[in-house]
C-alpha positions in Angstrom: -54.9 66.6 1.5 -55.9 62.8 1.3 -53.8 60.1 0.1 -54.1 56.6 -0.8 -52.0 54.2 1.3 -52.1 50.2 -0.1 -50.8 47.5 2.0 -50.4 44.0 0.9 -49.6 40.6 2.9 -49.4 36.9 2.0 -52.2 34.8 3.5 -51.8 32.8 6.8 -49.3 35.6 8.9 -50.7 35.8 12.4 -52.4 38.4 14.4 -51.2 39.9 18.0 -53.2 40.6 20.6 -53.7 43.8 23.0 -54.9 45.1 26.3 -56.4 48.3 27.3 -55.4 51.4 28.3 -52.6 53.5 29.2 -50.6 56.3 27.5 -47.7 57.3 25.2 -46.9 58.4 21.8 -45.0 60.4 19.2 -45.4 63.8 17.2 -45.1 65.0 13.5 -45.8 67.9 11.2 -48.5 68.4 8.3 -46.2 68.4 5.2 -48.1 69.7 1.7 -48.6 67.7 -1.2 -48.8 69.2 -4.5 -51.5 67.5 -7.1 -49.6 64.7 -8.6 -48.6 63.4 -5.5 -51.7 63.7 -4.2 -53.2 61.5 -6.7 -50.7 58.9 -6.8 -50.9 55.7 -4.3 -48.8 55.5 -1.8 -47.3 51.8 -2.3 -45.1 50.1 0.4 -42.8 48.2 -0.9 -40.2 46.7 1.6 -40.4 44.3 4.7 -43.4 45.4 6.5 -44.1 44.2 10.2 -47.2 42.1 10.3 -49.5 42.4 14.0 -47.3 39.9 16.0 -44.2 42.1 15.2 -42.8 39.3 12.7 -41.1 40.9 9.6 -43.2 40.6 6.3 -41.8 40.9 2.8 -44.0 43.0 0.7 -43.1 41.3 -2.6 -45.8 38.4 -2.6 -48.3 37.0 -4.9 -50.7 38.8 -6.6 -54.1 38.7 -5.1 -52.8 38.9 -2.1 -55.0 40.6 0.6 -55.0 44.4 0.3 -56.2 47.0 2.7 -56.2 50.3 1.6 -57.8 53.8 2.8 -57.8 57.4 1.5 -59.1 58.9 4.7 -55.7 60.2 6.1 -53.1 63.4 5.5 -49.9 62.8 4.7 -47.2 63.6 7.7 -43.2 63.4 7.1 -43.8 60.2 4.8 -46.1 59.1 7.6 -50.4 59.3 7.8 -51.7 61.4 10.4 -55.7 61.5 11.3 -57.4 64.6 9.6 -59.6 66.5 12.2 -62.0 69.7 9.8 -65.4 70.1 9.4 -65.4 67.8 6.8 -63.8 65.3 8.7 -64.7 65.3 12.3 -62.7 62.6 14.5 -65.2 60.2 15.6 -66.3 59.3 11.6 -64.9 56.6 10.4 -62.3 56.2 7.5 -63.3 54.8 4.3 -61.6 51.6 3.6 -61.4 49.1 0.4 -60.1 46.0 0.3 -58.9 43.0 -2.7 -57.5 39.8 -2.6 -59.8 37.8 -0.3 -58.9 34.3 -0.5 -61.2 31.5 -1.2 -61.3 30.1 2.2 -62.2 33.1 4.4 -66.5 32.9 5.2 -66.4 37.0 6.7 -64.2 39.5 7.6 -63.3 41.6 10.4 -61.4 45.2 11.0 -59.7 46.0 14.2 -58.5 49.5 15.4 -55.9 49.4 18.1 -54.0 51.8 19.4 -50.1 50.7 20.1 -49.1 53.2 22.8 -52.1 52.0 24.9 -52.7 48.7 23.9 -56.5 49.7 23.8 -58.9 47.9 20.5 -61.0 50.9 19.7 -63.0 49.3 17.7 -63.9 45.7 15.7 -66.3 45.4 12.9 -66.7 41.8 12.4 -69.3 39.3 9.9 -68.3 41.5 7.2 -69.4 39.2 3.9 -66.5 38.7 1.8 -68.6 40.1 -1.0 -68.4 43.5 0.8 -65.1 45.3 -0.9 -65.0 48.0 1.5 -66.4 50.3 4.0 -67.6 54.1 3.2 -66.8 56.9 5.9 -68.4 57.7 8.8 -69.7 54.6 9.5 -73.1 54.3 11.6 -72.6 54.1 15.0 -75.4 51.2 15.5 -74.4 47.6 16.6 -75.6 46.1 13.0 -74.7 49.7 10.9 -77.1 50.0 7.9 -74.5 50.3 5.3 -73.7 46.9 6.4 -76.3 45.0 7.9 -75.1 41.8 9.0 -72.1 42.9 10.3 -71.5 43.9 14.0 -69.2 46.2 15.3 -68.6 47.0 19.2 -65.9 49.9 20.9 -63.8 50.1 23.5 -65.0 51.8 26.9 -69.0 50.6 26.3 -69.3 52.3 22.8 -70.9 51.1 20.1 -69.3 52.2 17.1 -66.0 54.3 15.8 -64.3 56.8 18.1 -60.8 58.3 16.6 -57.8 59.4 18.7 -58.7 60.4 21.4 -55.5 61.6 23.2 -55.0 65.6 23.4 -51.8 65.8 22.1 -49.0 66.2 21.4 -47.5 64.2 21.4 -49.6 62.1 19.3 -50.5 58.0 19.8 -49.9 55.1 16.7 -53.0 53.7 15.7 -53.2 50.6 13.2 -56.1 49.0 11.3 -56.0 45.5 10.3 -57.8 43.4 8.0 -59.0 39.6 9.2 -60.4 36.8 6.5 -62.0 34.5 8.8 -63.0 31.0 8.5 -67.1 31.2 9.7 -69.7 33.3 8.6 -70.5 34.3 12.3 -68.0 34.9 14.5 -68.5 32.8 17.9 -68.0 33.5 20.9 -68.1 37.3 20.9 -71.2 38.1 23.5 -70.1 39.5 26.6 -66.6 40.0 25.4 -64.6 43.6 25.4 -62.4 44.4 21.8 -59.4 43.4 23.1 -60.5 40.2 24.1 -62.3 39.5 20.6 -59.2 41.3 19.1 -56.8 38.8 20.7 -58.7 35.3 21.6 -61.6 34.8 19.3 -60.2 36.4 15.7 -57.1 34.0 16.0 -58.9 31.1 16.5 -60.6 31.7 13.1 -58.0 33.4 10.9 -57.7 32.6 7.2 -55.3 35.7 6.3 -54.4 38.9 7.9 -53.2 42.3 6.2 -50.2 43.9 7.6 -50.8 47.0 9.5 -52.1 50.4 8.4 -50.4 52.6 10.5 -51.8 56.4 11.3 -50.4 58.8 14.1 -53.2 61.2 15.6 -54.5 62.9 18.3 -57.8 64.8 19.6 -58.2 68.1 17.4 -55.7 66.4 14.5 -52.3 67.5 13.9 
């Protein structure tokens, strides 16, 4: 059962960087959801971290930018990574997002996982008139539900690849949300995820959400 998880941050908070691989991890339980619940957003609401570990109070202006997904199960108050049929690890979540703010050009979403340090994967030029990104992404450098944007993986892929740790125990994954000041992002040929993740995004940052934080692990929970 899928539930909506919103995340909100003031413009300006900065981003941290990561390295990659290595190992690590925690576990959780599938807990179920009964209808209402399911429907109703899940809304944080108290100090959130932002990337570079700095404490972030949730209470800011509206129109704030807001990341927010319905691609995840709920876990012990936690989102885990659903792995079915209907939603194989290595397609994409969907994501939507509010709140741009005036001065970002593009946008970019990283996917890093903490316990390794490894960015899985970077879409970046994303036009700010884009609100969002459907599932299961195509896995070509410019995908064709977004053409001028270009996304890259970690370990020579080009597009998504979810957890990919067997488990248990499982790894903490996060997704983050960049407003960036140029309509191209510079800089980026020849360059891994983690170094476009920590170097180049930085440099160019208008406004970052806070994390969007999902445990998983190959097969799902």
């Amino acid at each position: 059962m899928v539930r909506s998880l919103v995340f909100v941050v003031a413009a300006g908070v900065a981003a941290g960087c990561g390295a990659e691989p290595g190992s690590g991890g925690r576990d959780g339980g599938v807990a179920p959801l009964d209808a209402a619940a399911a429907d109703a957003p899940l809304v944080v609401d108290s100090a959130l971290p932002s990337p570079d570990g700095a404490s972030v109070d949730a209470a800011v202006p509206p129109g704030a930018l807001t990341l927010t997904s319905t691609g995840f199960l709920t876990v012990d108050g936690g989102l885990v990574f659903p792995a079915s049929a209907s939603s194989p690890r290595d397609e994409s979540p969907p994501f939507a997002w509010t709140g741009v703010p005036t001065a970002a050009k593009s946008l970019a979403l990283t996917f890093v996982d903490t316990d390794n340090g490894a960015t899985k994967w970077i879409v970046w030029d994303i036009p700010i008139d884009v609100t969002g990104l459907p599932g299961n992404l195509s896995k070509t450098v410019h995908p064709s539900e977004v053409p001028t944007s270009t996304q890259r993986g970690s370990l020579g892929r080009t597009g998504y690849a979810g957890p990919g740790v067997p488990g248990p125990p499982m790894h903490t994954y996060e997704f983050v949300l960049w407003a960036v000041d140029v309509d191209t992002l510079p800089g980026t040929d020849g360059l891994t995820t983690a170094e476009i993740r920590a170097d180049v995004l930085p440099a160019h940052r208008v406004a970052v959400s806070p994390t969007l934080v999902a445990k998983g692990q190959r097969g799902g929970p």
